[in-house]
VEXGUTOR-73919 format. One record per residue (C-alpha): x, y, z; residue in three letters; residue number from 1. Coordinates in steps of 0.5 Angstrom, whole numbers, always signed. Example, Ala and Ser with C-alpha at 12.3 -4.5 7.8 and 13.67 -1.06 7.14 Angstrom:
<atoms>
+-------+-------+-------+------+------+
!     u !     v !     w ! resn ! resi !
+-------+-------+-------+------+------+
!   +25 !    -9 !   +16 !  ALA !    1 !
!   +27 !    -2 !   +14 !  SER !    2 !
+-------+-------+-------+------+------+
</atoms>
This chain:
<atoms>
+-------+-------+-------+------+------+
!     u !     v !     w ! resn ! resi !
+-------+-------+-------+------+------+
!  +241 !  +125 !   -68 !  UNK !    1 !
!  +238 !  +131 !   -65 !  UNK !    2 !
!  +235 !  +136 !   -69 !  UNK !    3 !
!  +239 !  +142 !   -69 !  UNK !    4 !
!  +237 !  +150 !   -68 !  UNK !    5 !
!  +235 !  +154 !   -74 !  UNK !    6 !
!  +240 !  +159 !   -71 !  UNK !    7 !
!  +246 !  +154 !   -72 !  UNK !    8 !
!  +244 !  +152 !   -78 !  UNK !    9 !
!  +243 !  +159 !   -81 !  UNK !   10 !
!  +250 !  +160 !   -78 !  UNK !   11 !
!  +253 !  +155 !   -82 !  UNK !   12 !
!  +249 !  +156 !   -89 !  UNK !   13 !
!  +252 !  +163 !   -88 !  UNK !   14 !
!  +260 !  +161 !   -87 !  UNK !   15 !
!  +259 !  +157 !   -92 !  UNK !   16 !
!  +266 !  +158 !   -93 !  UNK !   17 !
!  +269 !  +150 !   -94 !  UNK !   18 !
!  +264 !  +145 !   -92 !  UNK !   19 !
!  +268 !  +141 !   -88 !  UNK !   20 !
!  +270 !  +146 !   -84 !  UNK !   21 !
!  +263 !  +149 !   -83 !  UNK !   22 !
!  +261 !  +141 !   -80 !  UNK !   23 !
!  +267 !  +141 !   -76 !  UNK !   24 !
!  +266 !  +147 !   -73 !  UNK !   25 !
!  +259 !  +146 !   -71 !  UNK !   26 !
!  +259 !  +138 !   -70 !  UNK !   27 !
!  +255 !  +136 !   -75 !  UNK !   28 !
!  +256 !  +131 !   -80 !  UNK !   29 !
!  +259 !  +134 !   -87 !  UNK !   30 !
!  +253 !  +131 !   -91 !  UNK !   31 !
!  +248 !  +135 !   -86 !  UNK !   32 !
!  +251 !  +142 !   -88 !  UNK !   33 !
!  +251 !  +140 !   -95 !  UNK !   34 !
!  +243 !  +138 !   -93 !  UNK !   35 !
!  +242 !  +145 !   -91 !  UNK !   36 !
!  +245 !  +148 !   -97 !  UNK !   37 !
!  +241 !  +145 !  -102 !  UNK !   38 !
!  +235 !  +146 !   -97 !  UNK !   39 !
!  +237 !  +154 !   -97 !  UNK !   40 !
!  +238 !  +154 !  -105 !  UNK !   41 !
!  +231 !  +150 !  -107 !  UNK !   42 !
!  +227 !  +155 !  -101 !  UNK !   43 !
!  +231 !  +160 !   -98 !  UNK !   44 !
!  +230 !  +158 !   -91 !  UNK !   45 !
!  +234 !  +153 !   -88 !  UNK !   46 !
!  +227 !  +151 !   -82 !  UNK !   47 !
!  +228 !  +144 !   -81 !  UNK !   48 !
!  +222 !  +140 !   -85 !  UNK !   49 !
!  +215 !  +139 !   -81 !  UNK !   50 !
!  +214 !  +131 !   -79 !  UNK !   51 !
!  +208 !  +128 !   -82 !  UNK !   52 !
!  +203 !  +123 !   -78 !  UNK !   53 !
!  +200 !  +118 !   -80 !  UNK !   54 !
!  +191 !  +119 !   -81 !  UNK !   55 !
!  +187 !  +115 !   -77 !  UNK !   56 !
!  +183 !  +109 !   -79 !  UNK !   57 !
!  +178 !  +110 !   -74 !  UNK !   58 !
!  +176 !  +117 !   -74 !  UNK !   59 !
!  +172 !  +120 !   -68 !  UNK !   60 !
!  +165 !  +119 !   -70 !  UNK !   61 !
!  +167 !  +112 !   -73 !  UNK !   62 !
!  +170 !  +110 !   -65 !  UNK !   63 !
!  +163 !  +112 !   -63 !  UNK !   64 !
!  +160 !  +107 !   -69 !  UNK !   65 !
!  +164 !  +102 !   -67 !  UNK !   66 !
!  +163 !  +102 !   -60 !  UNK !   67 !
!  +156 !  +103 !   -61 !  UNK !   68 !
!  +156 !   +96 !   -65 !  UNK !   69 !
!  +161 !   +93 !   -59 !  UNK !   70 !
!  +155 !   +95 !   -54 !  UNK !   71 !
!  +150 !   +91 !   -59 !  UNK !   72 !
!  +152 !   +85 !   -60 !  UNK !   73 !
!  +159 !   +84 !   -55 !  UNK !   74 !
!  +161 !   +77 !   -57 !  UNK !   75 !
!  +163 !   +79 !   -64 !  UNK !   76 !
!  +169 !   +78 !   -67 !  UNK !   77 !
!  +174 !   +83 !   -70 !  UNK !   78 !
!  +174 !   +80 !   -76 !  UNK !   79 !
!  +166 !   +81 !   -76 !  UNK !   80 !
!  +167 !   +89 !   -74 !  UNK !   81 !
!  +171 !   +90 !   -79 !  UNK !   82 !
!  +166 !   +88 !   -83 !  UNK !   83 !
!  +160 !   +92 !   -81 !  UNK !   84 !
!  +165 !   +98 !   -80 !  UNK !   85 !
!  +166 !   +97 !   -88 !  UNK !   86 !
!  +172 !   +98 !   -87 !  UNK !   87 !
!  +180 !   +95 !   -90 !  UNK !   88 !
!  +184 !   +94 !   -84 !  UNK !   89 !
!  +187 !   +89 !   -81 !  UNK !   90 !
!  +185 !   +86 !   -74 !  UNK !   91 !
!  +190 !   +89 !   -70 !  UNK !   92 !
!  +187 !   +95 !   -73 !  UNK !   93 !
!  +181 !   +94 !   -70 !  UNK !   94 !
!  +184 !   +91 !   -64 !  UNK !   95 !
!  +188 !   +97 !   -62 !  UNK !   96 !
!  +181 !  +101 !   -63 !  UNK !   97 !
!  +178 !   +98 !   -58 !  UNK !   98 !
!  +183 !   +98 !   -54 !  UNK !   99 !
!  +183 !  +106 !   -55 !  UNK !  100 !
!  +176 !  +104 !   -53 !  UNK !  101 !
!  +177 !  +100 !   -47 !  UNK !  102 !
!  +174 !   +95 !   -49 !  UNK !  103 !
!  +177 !   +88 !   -47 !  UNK !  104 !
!  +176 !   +81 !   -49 !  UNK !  105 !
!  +174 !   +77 !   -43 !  UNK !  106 !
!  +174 !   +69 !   -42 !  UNK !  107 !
!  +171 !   +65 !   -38 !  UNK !  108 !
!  +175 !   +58 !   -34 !  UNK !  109 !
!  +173 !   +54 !   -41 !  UNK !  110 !
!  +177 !   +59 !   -45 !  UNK !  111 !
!  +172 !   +62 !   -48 !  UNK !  112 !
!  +171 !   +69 !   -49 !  UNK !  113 !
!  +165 !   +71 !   -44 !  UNK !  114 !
!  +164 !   +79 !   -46 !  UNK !  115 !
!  +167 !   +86 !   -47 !  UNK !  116 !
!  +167 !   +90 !   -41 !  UNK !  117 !
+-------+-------+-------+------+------+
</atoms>
């Protein structure tokens, strides 16, 4: 569902007149007006709600420790970095990290792992 204007939906808070009537005019959902009133009610505006994003685990100095520890000793394991980061995270966590790094596990023709590049 795309996000309407606040044109549309001050629109339709102001011919608030029957609320079926009002979703049918503006080809919106009757639970959707009824949304944008109670929003007009609570806060006077009818501006759709800000979208949050989730906070990083690794923040910007943390990337460059973490990189740091991958250059000192570059055959340890996710598990490993995890803990010298000190940090509560999965290991995928860690490996999207280093990924955003560009890092990558090599692996040598045995199978085992050789080096990051």
């Amino acid at each position: 569902m795309s996000t309407s204007t606040l044109e549309i939906r001050e629109r339709a808070v102001a011919a608030c007149e029957n609320h079926a009537t009002v979703a049918q005019c503006y080809g919106v959902h009757l639970r959707t007006i009824q949304r944008w009133l109670e929003r007009f009610r609570e806060t006077g505006g009818v501006e759709a709600l800000p979208k949050g994003h989730p906070v990083p685990t690794f923040d910007e100095a943390e990337m460059q420790h973490l990189a740091a520890l991958v250059e000192k000793k570059n055959d340890a394991t996710l598990a490993e970095l995890s803990e010298k980061m000190r940090k509560t995270c999965s290991l995928t966590t860690v490996h999207n990290a280093l990924k955003r790094l560009k890092y990558t596990v090599k692996k040598n023709t045995a199978g085992k792992r050789t080096r990051s590049s």
